[in-house]
C-alpha angles and dihedrals in degrees: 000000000000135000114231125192117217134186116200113233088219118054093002097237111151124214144168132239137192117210137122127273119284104020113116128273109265132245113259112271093231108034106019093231128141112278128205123218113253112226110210129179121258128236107228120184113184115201136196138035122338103029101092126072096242095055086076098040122138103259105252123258112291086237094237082129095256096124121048135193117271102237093043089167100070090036108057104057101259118143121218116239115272091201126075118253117258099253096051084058107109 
């Protein structure tokens, strides 16, 4: 049987109440007044595989140096000219 979470209309006491599904909401334990039934979130864990973002990622390159990096330049070890070009010398 659930456990279902109430909150009175009337004096605002909350309150929870085991009973099975389908029988009617039950009166507030200290005023008697008509209660409404309090949604909360749920807290869902899924475990296993399958159920995370990396368990369907791409393998990464073999390493035989077919695939290189995309900004080569900054990788391998070249250094940019410190001096201007000879067409931007005025």
């Amino acid at each position: 049987m659930p456990i279902y979470e109430y909150r009175c209309t009337r004096c605002q006491h909350g309150f929870e109440s085991f009973h099975p599904a389908g029988v009617p909401a039950p009166g507030c334990p200290q005023c008697g007044g008509v209660v409404r039934k309090v949604y909360s979130s749920v807290g869902l864990i899924f475990k296993g595989s399958g159920f995370h973002s990396t368990d369907y990622r791409k393998s990464a390159p073999s390493g035989n140096g077919d695939a290189a990096p995309k900004d080569s330049a900054s990788t391998s070890g070249a250094t940019p000219p410190s001096a201007p070009a000879a067409s931007e010398k005025s």
